[in-house]
Each structure stands twice: as C-alpha cells, then as structure tokens.
C-alpha positions as CSV (number, residue, x, y, z in Angstrom):
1,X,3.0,17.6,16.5
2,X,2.9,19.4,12.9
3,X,5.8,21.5,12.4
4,X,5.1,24.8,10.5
5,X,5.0,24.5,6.6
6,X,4.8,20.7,6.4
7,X,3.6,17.3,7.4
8,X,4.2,14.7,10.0
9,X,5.7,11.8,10.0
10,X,2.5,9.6,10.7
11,X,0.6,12.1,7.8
12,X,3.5,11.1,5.6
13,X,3.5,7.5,6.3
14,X,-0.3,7.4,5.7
15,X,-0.1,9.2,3.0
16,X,1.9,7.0,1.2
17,X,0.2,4.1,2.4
18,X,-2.8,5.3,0.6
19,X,-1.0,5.9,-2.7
20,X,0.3,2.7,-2.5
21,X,-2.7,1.3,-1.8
22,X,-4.4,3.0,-4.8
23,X,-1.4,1.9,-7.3
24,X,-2.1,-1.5,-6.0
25,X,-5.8,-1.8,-6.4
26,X,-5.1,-0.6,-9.7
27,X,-3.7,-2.7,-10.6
28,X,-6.0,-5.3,-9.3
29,X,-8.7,-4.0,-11.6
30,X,-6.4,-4.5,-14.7
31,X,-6.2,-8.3,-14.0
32,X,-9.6,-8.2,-12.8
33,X,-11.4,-6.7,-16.0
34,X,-8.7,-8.8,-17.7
35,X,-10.2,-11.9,-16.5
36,X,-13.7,-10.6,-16.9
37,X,-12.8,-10.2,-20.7
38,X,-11.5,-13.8,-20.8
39,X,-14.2,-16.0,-19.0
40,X,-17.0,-17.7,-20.9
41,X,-18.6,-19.1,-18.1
42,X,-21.4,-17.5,-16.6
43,X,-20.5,-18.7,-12.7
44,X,-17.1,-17.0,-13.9
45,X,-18.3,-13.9,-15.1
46,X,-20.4,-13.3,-11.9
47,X,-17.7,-14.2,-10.3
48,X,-15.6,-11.3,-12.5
49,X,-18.0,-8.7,-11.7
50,X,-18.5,-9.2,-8.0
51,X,-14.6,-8.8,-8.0
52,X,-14.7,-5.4,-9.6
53,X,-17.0,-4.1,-7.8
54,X,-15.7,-5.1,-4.5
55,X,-12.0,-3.8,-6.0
56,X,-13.4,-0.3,-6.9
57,X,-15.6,-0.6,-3.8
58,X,-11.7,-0.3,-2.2
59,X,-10.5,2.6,-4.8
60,X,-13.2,4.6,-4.3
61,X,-12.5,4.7,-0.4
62,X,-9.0,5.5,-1.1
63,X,-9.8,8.1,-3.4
64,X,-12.1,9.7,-1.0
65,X,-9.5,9.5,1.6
66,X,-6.9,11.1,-0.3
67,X,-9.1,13.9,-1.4
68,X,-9.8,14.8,2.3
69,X,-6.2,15.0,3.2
70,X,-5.5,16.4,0.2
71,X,-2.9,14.3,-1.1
72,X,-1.5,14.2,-4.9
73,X,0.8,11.5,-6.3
74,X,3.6,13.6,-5.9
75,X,3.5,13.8,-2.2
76,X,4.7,11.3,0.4
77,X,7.8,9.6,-1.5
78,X,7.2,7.0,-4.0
79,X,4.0,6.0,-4.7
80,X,4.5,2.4,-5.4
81,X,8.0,0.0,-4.8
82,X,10.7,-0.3,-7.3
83,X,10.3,-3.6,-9.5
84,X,13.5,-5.1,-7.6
85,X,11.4,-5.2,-4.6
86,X,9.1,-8.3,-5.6
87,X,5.8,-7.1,-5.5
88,X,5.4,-6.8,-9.4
C-alpha cells in the first residue's frame, strides 16, 4: 500500500536495484570497450563485440524500466555502494 505523496518500500527497493544495476553495467561496458580497444585477435574482437552488445542489450532494459517508473538518479538512496564495500 502507497502512502499519499510517496513511494513504497518495495518501489524504493526496486528502484534502487535498477540504478544500481545501471551503474553496474556501466561500468561493464568501460571494461568491455576497453578490451575491445586492446584485442588484436579477430576470435577476440568478436568475442568483444558480442559482449557489448549483450551488455547494452542489459542497459537498455534498465533504461526502459526506469523511464516507465519514472525514476531519476536522485531517487531511491544511493545509486551505487561506497568504495569500502568491495565491489569496486
């Protein structure tokens, strides 16, 4: 149940699961793209590519998903953990 004026838990806790999700395929792509500028092999480059587009296959479904529940990367808490949590 929605009380007046703002959001539930669950609409909060899914919103920021799709920030973080977002941040986190972001940075995904960097590396990705990264290792798509480094490899000289063609098996690796295909490999690069499929990678990307599978990646940004991801993104874009996030993206889409927070543009239907309207979500900005201001709302639902922190977007992504602190750097003394480990997953950086």
């Amino acid at each position: 149940m929605l009380r007046a004026g703002g959001r539930g838990a669950a609409e909060k806790l899914a919103e920021r699961d799709i920030l973080y999700n977002m941040d986190e395929l972001r940075r995904q792509l960097h590396y990705a793209r990264m290792q798509f500028n480094q490899a000289t092999e063609p098996e690796l480059v295909d490999a690069c590519v499929y990678e990307i587009s599978a990646l940004q296959a991801r993104y874009d479904f996030y993206l889409r998903r927070a543009r239907e529940l309207e979500i900005t990367q201001g709302q639902g808490g922190a977007a992504r953990p602190t750097a003394k949590s480990g997953v950086y």
